[in-house]
C-alpha positions in Angstrom: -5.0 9.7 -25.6 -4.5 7.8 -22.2 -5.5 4.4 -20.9 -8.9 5.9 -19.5 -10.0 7.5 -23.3 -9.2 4.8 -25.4 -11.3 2.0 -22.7 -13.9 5.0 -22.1 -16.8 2.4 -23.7 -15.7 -0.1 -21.1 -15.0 2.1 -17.9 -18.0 2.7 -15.6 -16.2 5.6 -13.4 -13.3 6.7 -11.7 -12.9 7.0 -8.0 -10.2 8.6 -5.8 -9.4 8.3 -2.5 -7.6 7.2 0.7 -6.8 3.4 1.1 -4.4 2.6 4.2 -3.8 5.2 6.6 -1.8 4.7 9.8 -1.6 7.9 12.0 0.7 8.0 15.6 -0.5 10.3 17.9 2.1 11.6 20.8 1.8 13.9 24.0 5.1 15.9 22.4 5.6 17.6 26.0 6.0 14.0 27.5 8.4 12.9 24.9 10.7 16.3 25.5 13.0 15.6 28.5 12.6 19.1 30.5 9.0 19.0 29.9 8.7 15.8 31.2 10.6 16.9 34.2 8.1 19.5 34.8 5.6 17.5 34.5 6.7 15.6 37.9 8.0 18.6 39.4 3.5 19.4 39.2 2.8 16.1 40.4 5.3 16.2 43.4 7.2 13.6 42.7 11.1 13.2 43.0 13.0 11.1 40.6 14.0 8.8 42.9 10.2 8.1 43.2 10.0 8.0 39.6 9.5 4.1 39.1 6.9 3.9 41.6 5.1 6.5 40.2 5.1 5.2 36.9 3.9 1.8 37.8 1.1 3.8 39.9 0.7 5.5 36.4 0.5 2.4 34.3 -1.6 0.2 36.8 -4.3 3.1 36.9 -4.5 3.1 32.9 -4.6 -0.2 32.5 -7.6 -0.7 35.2 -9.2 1.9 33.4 -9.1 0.5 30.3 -10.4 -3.1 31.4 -13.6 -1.1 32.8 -14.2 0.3 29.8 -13.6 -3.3 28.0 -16.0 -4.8 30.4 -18.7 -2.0 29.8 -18.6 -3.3 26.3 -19.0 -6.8 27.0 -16.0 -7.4 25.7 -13.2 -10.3 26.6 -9.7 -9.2 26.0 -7.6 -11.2 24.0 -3.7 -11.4 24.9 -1.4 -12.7 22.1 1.6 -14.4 23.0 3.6 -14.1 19.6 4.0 -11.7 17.4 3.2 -14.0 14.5 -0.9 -14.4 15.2 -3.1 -12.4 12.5 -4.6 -10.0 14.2 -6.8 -9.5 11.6 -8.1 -13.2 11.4 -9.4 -12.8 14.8 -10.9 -9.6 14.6 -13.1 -10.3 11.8 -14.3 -13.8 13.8 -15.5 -11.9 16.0 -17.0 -9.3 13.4 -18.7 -12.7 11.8 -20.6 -13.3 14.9 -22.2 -9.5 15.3 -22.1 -8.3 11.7 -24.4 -5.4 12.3 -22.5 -4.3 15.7 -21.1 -1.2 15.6 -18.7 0.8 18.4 -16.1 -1.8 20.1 -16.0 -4.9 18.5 -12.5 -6.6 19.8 -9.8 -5.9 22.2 -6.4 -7.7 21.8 -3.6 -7.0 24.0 0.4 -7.9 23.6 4.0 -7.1 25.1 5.8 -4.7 22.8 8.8 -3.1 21.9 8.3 0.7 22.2 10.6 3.8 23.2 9.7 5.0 26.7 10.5 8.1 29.3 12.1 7.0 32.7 14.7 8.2 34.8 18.0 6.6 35.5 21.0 7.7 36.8 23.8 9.5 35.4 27.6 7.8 35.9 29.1 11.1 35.3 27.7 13.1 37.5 26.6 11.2 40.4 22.9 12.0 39.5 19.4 11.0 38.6 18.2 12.0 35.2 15.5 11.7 32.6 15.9 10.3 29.5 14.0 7.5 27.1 15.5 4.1 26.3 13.8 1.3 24.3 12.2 -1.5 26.2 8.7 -3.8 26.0 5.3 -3.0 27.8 1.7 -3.7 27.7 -0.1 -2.4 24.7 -3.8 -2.6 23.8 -5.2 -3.2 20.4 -9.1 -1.9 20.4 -11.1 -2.5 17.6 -14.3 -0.5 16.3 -16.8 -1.0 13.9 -17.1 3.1 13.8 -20.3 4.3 12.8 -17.5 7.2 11.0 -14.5 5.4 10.1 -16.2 1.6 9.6 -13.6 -0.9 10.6 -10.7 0.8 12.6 -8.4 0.0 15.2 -6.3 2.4 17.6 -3.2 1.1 19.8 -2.2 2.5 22.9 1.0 2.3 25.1 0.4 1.7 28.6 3.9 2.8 29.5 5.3 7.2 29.1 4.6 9.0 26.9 1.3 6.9 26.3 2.0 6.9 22.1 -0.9 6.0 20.5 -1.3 4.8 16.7 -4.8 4.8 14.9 -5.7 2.8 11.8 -8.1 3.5 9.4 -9.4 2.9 5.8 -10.3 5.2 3.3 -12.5 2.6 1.4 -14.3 1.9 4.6 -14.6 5.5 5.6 -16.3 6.1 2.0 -18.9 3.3 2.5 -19.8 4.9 5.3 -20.8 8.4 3.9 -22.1 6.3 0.4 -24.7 4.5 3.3 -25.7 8.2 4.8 -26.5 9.7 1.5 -28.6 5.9 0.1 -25.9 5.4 -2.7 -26.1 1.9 -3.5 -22.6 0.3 -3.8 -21.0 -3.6 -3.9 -17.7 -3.8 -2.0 -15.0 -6.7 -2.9 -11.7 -7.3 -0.8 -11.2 -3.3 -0.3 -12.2 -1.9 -3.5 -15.9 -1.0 -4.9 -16.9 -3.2 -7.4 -20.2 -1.5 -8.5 -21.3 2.2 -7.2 -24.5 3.5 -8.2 -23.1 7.2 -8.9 -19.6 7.5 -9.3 -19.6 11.1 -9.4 -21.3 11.8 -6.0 -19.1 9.3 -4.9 -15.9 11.2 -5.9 -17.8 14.7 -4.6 -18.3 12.7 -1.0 -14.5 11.5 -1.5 -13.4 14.7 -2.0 -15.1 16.1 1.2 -13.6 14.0 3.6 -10.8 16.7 3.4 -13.2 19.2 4.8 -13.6 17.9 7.9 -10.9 17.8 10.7 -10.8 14.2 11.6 -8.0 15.0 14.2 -11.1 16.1 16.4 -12.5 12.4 16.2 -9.3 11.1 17.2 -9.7 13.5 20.4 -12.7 12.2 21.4 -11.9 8.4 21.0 -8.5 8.7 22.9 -10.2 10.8 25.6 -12.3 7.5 26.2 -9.4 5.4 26.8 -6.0 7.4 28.6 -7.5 8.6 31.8 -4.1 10.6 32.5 -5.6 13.3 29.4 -7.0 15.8 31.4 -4.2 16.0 33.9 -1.8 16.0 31.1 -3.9 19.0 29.4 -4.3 20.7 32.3 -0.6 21.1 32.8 0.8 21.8 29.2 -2.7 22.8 27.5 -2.1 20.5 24.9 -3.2 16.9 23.6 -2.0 14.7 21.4 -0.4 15.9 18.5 -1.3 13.3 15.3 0.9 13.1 12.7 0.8 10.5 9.4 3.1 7.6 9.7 1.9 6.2 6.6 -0.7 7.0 3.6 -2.3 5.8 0.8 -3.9 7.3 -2.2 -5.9 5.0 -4.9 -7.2 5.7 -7.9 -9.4 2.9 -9.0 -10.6 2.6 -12.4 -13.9 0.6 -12.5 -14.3 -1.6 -15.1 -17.8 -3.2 -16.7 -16.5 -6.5 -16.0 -13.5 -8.4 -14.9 -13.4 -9.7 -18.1 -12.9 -6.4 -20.0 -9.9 -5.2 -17.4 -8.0 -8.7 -18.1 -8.5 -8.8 -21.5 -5.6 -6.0 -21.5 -3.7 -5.7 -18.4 -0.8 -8.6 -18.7 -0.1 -7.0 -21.5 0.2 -3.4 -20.0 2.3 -4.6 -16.9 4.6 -6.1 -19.2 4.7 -2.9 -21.5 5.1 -0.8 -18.5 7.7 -2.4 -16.9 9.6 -2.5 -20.0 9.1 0.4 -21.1 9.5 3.0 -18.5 13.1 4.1 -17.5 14.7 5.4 -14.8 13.8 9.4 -16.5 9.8 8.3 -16.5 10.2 7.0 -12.7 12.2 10.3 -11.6 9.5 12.2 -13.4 6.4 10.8 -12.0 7.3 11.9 -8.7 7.7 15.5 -10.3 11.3 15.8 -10.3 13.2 18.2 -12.5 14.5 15.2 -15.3 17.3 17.3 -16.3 18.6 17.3 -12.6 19.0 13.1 -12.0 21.9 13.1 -12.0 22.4 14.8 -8.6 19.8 12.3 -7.1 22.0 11.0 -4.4 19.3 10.2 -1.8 17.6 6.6 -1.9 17.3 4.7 -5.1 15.3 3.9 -7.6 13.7 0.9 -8.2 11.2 -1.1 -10.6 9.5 -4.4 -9.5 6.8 -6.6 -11.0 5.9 -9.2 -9.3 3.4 -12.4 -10.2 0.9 -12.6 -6.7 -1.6 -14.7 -6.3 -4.1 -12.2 -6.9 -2.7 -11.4 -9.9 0.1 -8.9 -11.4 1.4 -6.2 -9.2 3.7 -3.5 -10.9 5.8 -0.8 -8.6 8.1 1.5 -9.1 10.3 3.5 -5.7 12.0 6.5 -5.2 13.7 7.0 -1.6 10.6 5.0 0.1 7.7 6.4 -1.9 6.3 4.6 -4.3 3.7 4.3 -7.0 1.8 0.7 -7.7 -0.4 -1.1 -9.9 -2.4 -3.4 -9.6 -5.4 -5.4 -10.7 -8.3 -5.9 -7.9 -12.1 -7.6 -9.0 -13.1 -5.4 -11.8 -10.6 -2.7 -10.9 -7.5 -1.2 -12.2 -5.5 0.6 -8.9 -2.9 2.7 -9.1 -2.2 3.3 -5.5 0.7 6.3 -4.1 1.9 5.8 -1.1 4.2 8.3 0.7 6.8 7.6 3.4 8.9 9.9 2.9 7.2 13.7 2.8 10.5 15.5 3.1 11.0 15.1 -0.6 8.0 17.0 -1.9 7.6 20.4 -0.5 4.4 22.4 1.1 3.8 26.1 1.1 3.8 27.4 4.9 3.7 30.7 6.1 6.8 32.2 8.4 8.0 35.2 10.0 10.1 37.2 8.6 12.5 39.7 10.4 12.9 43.2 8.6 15.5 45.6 9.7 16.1 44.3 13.0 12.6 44.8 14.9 9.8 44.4 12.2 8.0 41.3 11.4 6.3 39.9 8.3 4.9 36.9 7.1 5.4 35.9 4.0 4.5 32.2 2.5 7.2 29.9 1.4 7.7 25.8 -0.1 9.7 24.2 2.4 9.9 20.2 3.2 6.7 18.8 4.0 6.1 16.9 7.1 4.3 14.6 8.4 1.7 16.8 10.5 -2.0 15.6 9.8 -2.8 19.2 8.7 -0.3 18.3 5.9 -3.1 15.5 4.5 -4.6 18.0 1.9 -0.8 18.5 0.2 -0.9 14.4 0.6 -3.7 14.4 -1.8 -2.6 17.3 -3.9 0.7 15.4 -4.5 -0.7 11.6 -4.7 -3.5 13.1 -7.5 -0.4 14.9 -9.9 1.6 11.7 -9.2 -1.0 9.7 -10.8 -2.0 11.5 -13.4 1.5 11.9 -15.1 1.7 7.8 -14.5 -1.8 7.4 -16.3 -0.7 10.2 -19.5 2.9 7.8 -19.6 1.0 4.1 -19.4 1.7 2.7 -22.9 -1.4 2.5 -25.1 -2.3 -1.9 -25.3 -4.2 -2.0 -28.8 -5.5 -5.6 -28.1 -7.3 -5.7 -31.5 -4.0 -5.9 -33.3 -2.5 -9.3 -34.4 0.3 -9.7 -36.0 -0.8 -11.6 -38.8 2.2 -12.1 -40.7 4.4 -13.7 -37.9 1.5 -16.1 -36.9 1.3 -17.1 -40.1 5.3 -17.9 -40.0 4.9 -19.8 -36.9 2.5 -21.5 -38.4 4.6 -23.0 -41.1 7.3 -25.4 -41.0 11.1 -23.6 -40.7 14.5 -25.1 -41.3 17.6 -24.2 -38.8 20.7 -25.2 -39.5 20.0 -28.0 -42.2 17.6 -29.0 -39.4 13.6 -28.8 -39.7 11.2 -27.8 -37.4 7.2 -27.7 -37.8 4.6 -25.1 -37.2 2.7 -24.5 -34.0 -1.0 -24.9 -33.9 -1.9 -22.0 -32.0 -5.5 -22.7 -31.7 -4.4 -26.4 -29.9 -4.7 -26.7 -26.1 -1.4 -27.5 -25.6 0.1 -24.7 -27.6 -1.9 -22.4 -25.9 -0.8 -23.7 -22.4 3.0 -23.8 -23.3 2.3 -19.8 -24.7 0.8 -19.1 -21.6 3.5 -20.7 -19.0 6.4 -19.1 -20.7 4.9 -15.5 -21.0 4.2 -15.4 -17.0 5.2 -12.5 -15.3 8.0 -14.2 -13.3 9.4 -15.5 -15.9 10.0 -12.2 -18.1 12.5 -11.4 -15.1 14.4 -14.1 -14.2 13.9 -16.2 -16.7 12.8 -20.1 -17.4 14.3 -23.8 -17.5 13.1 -27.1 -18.5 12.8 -27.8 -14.9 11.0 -24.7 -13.7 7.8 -25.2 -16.3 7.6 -29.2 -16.6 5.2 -29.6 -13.5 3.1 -26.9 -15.0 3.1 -28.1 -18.2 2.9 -32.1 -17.5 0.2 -33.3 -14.9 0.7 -36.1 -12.7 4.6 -37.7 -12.5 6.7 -37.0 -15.6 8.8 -39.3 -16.7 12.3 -38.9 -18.9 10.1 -38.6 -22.1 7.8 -36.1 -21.5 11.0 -34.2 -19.9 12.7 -34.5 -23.7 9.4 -34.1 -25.2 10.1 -30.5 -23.4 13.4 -30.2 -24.6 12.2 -30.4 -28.1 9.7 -28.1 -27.7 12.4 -25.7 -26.3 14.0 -26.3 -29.3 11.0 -25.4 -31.5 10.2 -22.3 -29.9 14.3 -21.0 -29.9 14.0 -21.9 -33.9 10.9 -19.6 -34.6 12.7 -17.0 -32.5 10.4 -17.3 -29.6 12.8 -17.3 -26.7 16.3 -17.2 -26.6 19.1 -18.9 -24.6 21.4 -17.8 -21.9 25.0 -18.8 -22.6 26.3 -21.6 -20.9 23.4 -22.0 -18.9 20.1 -23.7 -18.9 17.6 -20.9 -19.1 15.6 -19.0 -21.5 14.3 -16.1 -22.3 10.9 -15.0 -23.9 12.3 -12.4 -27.0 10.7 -9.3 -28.2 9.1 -11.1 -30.9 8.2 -13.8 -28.9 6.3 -11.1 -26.3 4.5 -9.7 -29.1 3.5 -13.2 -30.6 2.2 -15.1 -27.1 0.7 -11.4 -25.8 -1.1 -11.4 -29.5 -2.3 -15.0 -29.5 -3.5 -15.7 -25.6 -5.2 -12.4 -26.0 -6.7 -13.0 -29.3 -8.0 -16.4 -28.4 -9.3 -15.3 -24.8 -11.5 -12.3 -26.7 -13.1 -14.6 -28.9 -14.1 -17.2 -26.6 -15.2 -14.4 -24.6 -17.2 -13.0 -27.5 
């Protein structure tokens, strides 16, 4: 039994599918220097001319660009830091046109990028081509696609002309739950309600079957005006490969309620309880075999956001997350690194010396866009060995016995202590403080919890009133101290005991 079977009653659907996708799109012939010679040898031009070309080049490109802004009706925005949220102002100007759809913003920066020139050569006396970082113009244009929903693609305005394109696989969806009248609720990037999950996950699954590489063809051919020289010449366009991808599985709840009844609990459990082995293995490497891992490291992190708890665990830059959104339980794969999983390709094979065959073998995957299917493959078989390994949270179980202990009065040390009322405000608030995520790692002082425990200015009393209560909860075997230092730790027992009781007391009040 997994997480999904024993919350079945509670658990609307499932739904799998891209989140975050950033894909870089590059003229590959431009970025190789003897091709890039070639390419002004067929334009005439010698390299001593190069720099006048190029700003010929780059002038051209940009006028074109601020036509096609100004066909839109559209004002470009420049940005003169790079610490302004894009994102804020795009969706102003989304607020004021909800229902617009095709450009909706244009923003436009200097930026570091790598770039072809020519210089010369102290060595040999000569001009020659090469690349070398530097800044330039780039444009940030904005869509509300009638495909993608919202988007945004990015565009040197310098050689090789890289472009990047951002899209959303949750936006995407919407779009294809809209043209087949599937009702669904949206909430910060997740779907809180969705009419029919399964024809949902069936239109999901589909997005594979189409070759979206065409789309980004036609958008970029709107925008570099250079393209059909550029194709004429090598009889190629951009070549789009993924920078970076997401894959979430979102687990839709009834109600917020029901998810957060449980999942504390199953962070904490989780990060606890898996080990470096379970990590290793959800990836799909061969257990037996870590210890020739040599590459990367390995890393587990929970962290306490504002939204809630986020759990993640790393291997060599990929990574698997979870994650509570609305109503949802994520778990979200994102891979950086392809090299370390492997695709099946076919190649030639040479056979006595003349004859060739093809024959179909797993070699390092790359980042190629026609790679995206193995992205899924992989990202799906990730998540389900994470789902069969979650620890099973049985929130109806109470440890009777120890609550009735902590209860009671206890003596330590010819010293006595009294009982907790679990059911009193306070209690509850000092259970709840001490069992935060953030504190299970690095611990907790006196100090650290006072102004969440005291409201307004605390005085020297209410800071021993604390001290006693510290005292109280290390003598029931709550938390624990760290020697020589002021700082605690919650204890097994005392896990099991505040997990028991906050969730106990949130059910019923629920109920």
């Amino acid at each position: 039994m997994n997480i999904i079977e024993q919350n079945k009653k509670k658990i609307n659907g499932k739904l799998e599918t891209f989140d975050r996708m950033i894909i870089n799109g590059y003229l590959l012939n431009l970025c190789n220097y003897r091709h890039f010679l070639y390419y002004l040898i067929q334009n005439n031009i010698q390299l001593k001319d190069f720099d006048k070309f190029a700003l010929e080049q780059t002038k051209e490109l940009c006028n074109h660009i601020d036509n096609y802004i100004n066909e839109n009706n559209i004002q470009t925005i420049y940005l003169n830091s790079g610490k302004i949220d894009k994102n804020e102002i795009v969706m102003r100007e989304l607020d004021k046109n909800p229902n617009k759809t095709g450009l909706i913003s244009v923003l436009s920066a200097v930026e570091i990028c790598n770039t072809m020139t020519v210089k010369p050569n102290h060595e040999s006396q000569k001009l020659e081509v090469t690349s070398r970082p530097t800044k330039c113009k780039h444009y940030y244009f904005y869509f509300n696609d009638k495909e993608f929903g919202l988007m945004y693609l990015k565009i040197q305005t310098w050689f090789p002309y890289n472009v990047q394109i951002y899209i959303n696989g949750r936006e995407y969806l919407s779009k294809l739950l809209e043209k087949n009248n599937i009702k669904y609720e949206m909430y910060n990037n997740s779907f809180s309600y969705i009419e029919d999950f399964s024809k949902a996950q069936k239109l999901a699954d589909d997005i594979l079957n189409k070759k979206i590489s065409d789309s980004f063809d036609g958008l970029i051919k709107q925008i570099n005006i250079h393209l059909p020289k550029i194709e004429k010449i090598f009889s190629h366009s951009y070549y789009w490969c993924i920078d970076q991808c997401e894959f979430a599985t979102d687990i839709n709840f009834k109600s917020r309620d029901d998810l957060s009844l449980f999942y504390k609990t199953l962070v904490e459990t989780a990060y606890f309880t898996f080990s470096s082995e379970d990590i290793y293995s959800f990836f799909g490497r061969n257990v037996s075999r870590i210890h020739t891992f040599s590459k990367g490291e390995i890393v587990s992190d929970l962290r306490n956001r504002y939204q809630g708890y986020r759990i993640k665990f790393k291997i060599n830059n990929n990574q698997i997350k979870m994650y509570d959104k609305g109503n949802n339980l994520r778990i979200e794969v994102t891979i950086n690194n392809p090299k370390d999983f492997k695709v099946l390709k076919e190649k030639e094979k040479i056979v006595e010396h003349k004859t060739l065959e093809k024959e179909k073998v797993w070699v390092p995957m790359g980042k190629s866009i026609s790679n995206l299917y193995r992205y899924v493959e992989i990202s799906k078989s990730i998540t389900k060995r994470y789902i069969e390994s979650l620890p099973l949270v049985n929130i109806d179980e109470v440890p009777i016995s120890d609550i009735e202990k902590l209860s009671s009065s206890i003596t330590v040390n010819n010293k006595k202590y009294t009982g907790f009322n679990i059911l009193e405000k306070d209690t509850l608030k000092l259970f709840s403080i001490i069992s935060k995520g953030e504190y299970l790692i690095n611990g907790f002082s006196n100090k650290s919890i006072r102004k969440q425990y005291f409201e307004g200015d605390i005085t020297s009393k209410e800071i021993n009133r604390l001290t006693r209560l510290l005292s109280k909860l290390k003598a029931h075997g709550l938390i624990k101290k760290v020697a020589r230092k002021n700082k605690y730790y919650l204890t097994t027992k005392g896990r099991k005991i505040t997990n028991s009781i906050l969730i106990y007391t949130k059910k019923k009040l629920l109920n």
